[in-house]
FIFI-154892 format. One record per residue (C-alpha): y, z, x; residue in one letter. Coordinates in Angstrom, 1 decimal, m for minus. Layout:
SITE       y       z       x  residuo
SITE       Y       Z       X        A
...
***
This chain:
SITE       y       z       x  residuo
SITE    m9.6    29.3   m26.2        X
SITE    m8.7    25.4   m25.3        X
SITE   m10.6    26.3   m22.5        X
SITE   m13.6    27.4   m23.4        X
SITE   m13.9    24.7   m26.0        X
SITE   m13.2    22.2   m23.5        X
SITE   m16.0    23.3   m21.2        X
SITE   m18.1    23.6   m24.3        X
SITE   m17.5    19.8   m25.1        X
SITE   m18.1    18.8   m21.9        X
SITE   m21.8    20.6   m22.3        X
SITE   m22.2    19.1   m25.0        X
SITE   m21.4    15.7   m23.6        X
SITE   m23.7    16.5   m20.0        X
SITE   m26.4    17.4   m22.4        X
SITE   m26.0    14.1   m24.8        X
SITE   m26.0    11.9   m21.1        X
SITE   m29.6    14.2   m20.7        X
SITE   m31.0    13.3   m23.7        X
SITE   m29.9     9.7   m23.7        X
SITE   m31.5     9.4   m20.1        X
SITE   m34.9    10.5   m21.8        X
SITE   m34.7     8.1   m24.6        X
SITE   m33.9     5.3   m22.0        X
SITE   m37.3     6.3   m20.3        X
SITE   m39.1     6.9   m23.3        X
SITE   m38.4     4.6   m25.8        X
SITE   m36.2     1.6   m24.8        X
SITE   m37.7    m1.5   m23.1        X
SITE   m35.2    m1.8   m20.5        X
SITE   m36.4    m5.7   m19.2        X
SITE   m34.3    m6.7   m23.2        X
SITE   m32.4    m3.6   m24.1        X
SITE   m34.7    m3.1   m27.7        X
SITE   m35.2     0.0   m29.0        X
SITE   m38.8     1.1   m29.1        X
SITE   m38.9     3.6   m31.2        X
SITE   m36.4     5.2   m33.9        X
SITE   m33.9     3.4   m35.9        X
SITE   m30.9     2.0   m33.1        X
SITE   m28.4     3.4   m36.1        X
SITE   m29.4     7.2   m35.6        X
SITE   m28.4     6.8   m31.5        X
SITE   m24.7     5.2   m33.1        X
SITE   m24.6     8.2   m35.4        X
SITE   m25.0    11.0   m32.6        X
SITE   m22.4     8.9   m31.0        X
SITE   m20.1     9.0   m33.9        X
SITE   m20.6    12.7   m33.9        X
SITE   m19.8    13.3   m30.2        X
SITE   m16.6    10.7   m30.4        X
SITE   m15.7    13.4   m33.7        X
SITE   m16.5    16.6   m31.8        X
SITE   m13.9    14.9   m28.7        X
SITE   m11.2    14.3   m31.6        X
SITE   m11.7    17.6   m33.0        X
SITE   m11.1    19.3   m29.6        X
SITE    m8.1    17.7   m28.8        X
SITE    m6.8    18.7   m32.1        X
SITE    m6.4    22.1   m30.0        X
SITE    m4.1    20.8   m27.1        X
SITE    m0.8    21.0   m29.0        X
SITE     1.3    18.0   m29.9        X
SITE     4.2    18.7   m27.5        X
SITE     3.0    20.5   m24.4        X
SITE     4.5    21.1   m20.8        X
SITE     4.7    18.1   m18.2        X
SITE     3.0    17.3   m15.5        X
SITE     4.4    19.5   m12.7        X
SITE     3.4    20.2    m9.2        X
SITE    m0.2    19.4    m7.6        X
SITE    m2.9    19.0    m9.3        X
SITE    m5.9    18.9    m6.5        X
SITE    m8.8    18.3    m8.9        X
SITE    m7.3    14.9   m10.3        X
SITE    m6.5    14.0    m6.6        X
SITE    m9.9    14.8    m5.0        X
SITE   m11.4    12.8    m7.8        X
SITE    m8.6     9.4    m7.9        X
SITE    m9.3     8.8    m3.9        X
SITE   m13.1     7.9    m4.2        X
SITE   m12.4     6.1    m7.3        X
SITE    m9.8     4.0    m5.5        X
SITE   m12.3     3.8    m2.6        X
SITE   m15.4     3.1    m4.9        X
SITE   m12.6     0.0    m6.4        X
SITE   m12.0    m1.5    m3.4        X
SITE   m16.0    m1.1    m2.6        X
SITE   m16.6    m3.1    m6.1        X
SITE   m13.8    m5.8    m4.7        X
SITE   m15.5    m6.6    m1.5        X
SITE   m19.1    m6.9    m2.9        X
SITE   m17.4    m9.3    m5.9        X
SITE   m15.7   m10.9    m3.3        X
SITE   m18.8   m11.5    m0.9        X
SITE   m20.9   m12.5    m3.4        X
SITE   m18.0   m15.7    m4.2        X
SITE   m17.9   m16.6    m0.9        X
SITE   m21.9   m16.8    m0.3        X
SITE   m21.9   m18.6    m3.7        X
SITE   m19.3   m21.2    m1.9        X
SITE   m21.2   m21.5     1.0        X
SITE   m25.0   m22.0    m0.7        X
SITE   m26.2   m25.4     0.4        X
SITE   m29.8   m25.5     0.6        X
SITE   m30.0   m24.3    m3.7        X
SITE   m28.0   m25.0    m6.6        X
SITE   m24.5   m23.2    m6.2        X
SITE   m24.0   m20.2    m8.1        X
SITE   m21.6   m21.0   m10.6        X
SITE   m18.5   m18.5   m11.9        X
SITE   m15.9   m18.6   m13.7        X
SITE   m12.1   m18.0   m13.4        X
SITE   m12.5   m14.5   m14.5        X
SITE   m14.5   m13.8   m12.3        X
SITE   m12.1   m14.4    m9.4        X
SITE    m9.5   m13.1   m10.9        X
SITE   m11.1    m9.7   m11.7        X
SITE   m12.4    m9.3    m8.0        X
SITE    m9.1    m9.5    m7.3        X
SITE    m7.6    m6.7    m9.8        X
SITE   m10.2    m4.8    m8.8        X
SITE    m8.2    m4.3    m5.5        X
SITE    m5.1    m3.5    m6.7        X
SITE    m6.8    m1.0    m9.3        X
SITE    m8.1     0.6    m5.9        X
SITE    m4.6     0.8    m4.3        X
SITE    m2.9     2.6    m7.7        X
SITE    m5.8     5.1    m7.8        X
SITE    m5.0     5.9    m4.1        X
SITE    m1.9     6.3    m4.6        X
SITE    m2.4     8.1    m7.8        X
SITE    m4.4    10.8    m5.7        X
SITE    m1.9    11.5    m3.1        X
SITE     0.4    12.0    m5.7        X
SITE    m1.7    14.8    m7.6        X
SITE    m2.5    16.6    m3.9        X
SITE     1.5    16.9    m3.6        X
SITE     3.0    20.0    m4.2        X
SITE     6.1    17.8    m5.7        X
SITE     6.4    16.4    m8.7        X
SITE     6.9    12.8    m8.2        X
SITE     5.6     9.6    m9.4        X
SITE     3.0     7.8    m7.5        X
SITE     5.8     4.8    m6.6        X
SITE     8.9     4.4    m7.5        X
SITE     8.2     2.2   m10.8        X
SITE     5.4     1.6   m13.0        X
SITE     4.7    m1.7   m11.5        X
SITE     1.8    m0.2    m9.6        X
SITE     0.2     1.2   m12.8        X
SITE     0.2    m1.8   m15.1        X
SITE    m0.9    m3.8   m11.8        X
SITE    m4.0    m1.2   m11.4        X
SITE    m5.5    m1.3   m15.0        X
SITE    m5.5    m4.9   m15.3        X
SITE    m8.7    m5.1   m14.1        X
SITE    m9.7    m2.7   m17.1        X
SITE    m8.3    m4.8   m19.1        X
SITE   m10.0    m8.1   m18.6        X
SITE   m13.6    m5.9   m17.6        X
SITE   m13.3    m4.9   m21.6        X
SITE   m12.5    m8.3   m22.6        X
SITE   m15.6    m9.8   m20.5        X
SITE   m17.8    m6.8   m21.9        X
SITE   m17.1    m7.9   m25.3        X
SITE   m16.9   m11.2   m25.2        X
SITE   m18.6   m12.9   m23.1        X
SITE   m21.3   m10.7   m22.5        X
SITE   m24.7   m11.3   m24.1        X
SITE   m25.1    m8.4   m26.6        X
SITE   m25.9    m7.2   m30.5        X
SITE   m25.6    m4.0   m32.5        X
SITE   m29.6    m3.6   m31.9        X
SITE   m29.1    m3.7   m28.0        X
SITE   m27.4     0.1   m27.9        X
SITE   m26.9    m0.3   m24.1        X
SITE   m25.1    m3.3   m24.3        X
SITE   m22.6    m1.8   m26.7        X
SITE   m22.6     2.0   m24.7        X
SITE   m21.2    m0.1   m21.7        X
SITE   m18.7    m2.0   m23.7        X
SITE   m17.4     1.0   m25.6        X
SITE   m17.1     2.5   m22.0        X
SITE   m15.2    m0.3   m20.6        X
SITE   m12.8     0.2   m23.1        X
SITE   m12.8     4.4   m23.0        X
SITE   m11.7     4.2   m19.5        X
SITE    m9.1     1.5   m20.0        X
SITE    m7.5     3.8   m22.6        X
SITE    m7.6     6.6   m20.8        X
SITE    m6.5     4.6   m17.6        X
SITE    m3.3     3.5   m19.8        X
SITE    m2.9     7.1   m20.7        X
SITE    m3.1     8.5   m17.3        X
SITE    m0.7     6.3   m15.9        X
SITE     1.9     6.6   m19.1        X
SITE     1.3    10.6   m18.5        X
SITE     1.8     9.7   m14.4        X
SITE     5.7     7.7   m14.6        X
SITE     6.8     9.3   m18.0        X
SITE     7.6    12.7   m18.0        X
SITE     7.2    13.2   m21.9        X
SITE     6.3    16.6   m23.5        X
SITE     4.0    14.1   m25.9        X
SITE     1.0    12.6   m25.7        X
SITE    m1.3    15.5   m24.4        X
SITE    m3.5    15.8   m27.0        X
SITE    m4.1    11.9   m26.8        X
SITE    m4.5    12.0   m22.6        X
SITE    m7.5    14.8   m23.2        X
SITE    m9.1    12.7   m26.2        X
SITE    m9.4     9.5   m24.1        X
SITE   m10.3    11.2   m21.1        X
SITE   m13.0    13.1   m22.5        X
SITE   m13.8    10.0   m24.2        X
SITE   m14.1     8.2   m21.3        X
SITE   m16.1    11.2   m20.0        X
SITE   m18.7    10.6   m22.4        X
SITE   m19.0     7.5   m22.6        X
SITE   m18.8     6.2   m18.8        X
SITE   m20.1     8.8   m17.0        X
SITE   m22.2    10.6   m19.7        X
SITE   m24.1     7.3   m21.4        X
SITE   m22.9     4.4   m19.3        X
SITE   m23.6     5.1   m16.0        X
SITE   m27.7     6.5   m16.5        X
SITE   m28.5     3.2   m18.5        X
SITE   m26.9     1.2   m15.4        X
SITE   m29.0     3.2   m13.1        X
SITE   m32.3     2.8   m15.4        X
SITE   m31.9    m0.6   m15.2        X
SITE   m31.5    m0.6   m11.5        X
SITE   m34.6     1.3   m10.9        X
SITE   m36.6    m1.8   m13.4        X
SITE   m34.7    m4.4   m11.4        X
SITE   m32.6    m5.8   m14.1        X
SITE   m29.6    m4.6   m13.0        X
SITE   m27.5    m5.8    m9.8        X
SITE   m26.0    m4.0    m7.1        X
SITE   m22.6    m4.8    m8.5        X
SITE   m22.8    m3.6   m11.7        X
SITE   m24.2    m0.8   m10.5        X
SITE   m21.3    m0.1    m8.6        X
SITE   m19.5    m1.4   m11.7        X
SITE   m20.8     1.3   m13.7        X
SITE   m20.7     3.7   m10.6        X
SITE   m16.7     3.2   m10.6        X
SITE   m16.1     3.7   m14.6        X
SITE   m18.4     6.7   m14.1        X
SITE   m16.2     8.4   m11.6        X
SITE   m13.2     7.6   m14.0        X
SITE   m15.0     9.5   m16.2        X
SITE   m14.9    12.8   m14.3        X
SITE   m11.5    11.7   m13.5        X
SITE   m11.2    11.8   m17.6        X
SITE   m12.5    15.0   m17.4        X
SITE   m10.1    16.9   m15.0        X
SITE    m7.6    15.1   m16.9        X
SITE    m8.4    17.0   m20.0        X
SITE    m8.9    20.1   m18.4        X
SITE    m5.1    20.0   m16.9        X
SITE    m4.1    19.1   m20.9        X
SITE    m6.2    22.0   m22.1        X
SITE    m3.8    24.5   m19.4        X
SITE    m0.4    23.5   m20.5        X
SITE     1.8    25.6   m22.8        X
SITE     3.0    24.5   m25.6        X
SITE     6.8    23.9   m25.7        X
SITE     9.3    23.8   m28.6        X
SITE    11.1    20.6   m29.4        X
SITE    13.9    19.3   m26.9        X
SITE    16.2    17.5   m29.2        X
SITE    17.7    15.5   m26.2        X
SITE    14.5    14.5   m25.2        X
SITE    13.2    13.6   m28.6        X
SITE    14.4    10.0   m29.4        X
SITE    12.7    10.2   m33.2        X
SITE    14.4    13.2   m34.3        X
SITE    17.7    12.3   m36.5        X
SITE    21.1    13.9   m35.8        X
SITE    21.9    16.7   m38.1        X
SITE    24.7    16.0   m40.2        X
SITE    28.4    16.6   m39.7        X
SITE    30.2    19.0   m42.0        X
SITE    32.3    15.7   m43.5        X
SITE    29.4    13.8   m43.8        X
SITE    27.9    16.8   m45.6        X
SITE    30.5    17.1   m48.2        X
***
């Protein structure tokens, strides 16, 4: 049953990334990011109702469920071209700096701190989903490296990609596609955070949130995200990099997806009392009396 509804959602989700794609084509000026046609408000409602179908899915994935144990090849077939689609991303960002240092003839293209500092996140977010992919394709269970360094190093780059989509980047409730690509920035981050919590902490909790931020991120990255960056390509007001950008959250997406697939298969499992750090001791027979 958490199955099926999980491949249902995820047909749901395909087909709202369809639909979207058509009202990019139809009825959105692309060159501003203006609606056309239709309230903007009924495309956040639809959203609202896909983010509450998600929520209500992974209501089925129970609140304590087994650990991760042993391979998991779809997760690892999917982590090595995003770590290799990462470390893409960091070369262009970083070619494009150097060019921009080396410009003589016009006026230098300026950037900013951020800028250099997420080019170079963006490699060490390619080296933790590498080694996050190896780890899945073992048949052991074991942790991608021996401590989480890795992990928080690899989703800093989230991190400060959401904070530049939000802040710094030009955008407005009325502008939908500016808003789809922050609120994907910041699915995938989540789910990122999750994956790599789920990855160095063997927990019997946090299932049901893993499969709701990754089938979040499915939606929202791969789903909505990624066909607005690729209209925008094909009308020339989107760049190679945040193309690729978009092309990387994307595949974190999918990764998002196999991620809640794997929750959906896991048994529940009764409460471990010497695992669970909440649960209070039960009383003594003198403290009873």
């Amino acid at each position: 049953m958490k199955r099926f509804a999980t491949v249902l959602t995820a047909l749901v989700c395909a087909g709202a990334g369809a639909a979207h794609w058509l009202d990019l084509v139809n009825y959105t000026d692309l060159t501003t990011g203006f609606i056309t046609y239709g309230p903007y408000w009924v495309r956040y409602a639809v959203l609202g109702l896909l983010l509450l179908l998600t929520a209500l899915a992974s209501l089925m994935v129970p609140r304590r469920c087994a650990v991760h144990t042993g391979s998991e090849p779809v997760q690892g077939l999917l982590c090595l071209p995003v770590g290799i689609c990462f470390a893409v991303l960091g070369g262009m960002r970083l070619n494009s700096l150097i060019q921009a240092f080396r410009q003589t003839e016009q006026a230098p293209v300026k950037t900013t701190g951020l800028d250099n500092i997420l080019t170079v996140l963006f490699f060490f977010s390619a080296l933790w989903f590498l080694l996050l992919g190896l780890s899945r394709l073992s048949s052991r269970s074991e942790t991608p490296t021996t401590n989480a360094i890795a992990g928080i190093m690899g989703t800093l780059s989230l991190y400060l990609l959401t904070i530049q989509r939000f802040c710094l980047t030009p955008t407005g409730v009325a502008r939908v596609e500016s808003i789809l690509d922050s609120l994907a920035a910041l699915a995938v981050l989540l789910f990122a955070v999750a994956q790599a919590k789920n990855a160095y902490l063997y927990s019997q909790r946090g299932g049901a949130w893993l499969y709701f931020t990754g089938m979040t991120a499915f939606l929202l990255a791969a789903c909505l995200a990624l066909p607005g960056a690729v209209a925008g390509y094909l009308v020339g007001e989107v760049s190679h990099i945040r193309l690729t950008e978009a092309l990387v959250l994307g595949l974190c997406g999918l990764c998002g997806l196999a991620a809640a697939f794997a929750a959906a298969g896991r048994p529940a499992v009764s409460p471990d009392p010497a695992q669970d750090e909440t649960q209070e001791p039960e009383p003594s027979a003198e403290t009873a009396e």
